[in-house]
N, C-alpha and C positions, 0 to 999 in steps of 0.2 A: 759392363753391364749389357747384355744383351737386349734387343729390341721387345719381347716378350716381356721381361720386365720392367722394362721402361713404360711399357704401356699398363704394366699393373698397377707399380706405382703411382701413374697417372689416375688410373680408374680408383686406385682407393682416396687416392683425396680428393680427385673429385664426388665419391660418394660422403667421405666427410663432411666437405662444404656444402654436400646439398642436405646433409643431416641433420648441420648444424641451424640450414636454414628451417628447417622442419620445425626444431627443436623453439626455435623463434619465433616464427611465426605462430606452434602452439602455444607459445606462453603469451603472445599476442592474445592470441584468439581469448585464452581463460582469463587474461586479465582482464579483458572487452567484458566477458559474460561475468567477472564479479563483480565489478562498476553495472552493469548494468541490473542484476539483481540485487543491489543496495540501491539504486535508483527508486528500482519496482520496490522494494519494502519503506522506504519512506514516504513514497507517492501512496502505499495501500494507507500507511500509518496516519497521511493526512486525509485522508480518504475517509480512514475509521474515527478521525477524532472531529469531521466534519460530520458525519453519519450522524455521529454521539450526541452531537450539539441539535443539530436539527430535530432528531429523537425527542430531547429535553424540551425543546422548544415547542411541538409539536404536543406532548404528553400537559406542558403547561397551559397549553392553551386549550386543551381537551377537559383540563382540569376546572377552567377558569368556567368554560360553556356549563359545567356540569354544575358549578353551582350557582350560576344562574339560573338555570334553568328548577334549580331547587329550591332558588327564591321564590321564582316565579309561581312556583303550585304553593311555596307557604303564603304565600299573598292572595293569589287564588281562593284558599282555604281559609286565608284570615288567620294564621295559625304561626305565622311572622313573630319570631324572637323579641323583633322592633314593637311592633302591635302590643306587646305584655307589657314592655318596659312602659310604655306612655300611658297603660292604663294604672 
């Protein structure tokens, strides 16, 4: 074998191994990034199911003010559900 191909031989498997390193390291990298956007979609998910709650929470206590405040004017008024029943 002459020296010319001794050195091609060389240079093809050293481009193999550095191919195969490529190849590795990409599946590194995409495994990193679908662990990480399953991360990111569960974080949004508790994200959105804390949102939700507060929402709820927030709409019932808006709810709660508002009919307060509609006792308030039927008492005001004298016009109280309660006020009928007692007479």
């Amino acid at each position: 074998m002459s020296s010319a191909q001794q050195k091609a031989g060389q240079a093809q498997g050293q481009a193999k191994a550095k191919t195969q390193e490529w190849v590795q390291t990409a599946q590194s990298t995409a495994n990193k990034a679908c662990d990480k956007a399953a991360d990111s979609k569960e974080e949004a998910q508790q994200g959105k199911e804390q949102s939700a709650g507060i929402i709820q929470q927030t709409g019932e206590q808006v709810m709660t003010m508002a009919q307060g405040a509609i006792d308030g004017v039927k008492n005001t008024l004298g016009i109280n559900e309660n006020t009928h029943e007692k007479k």
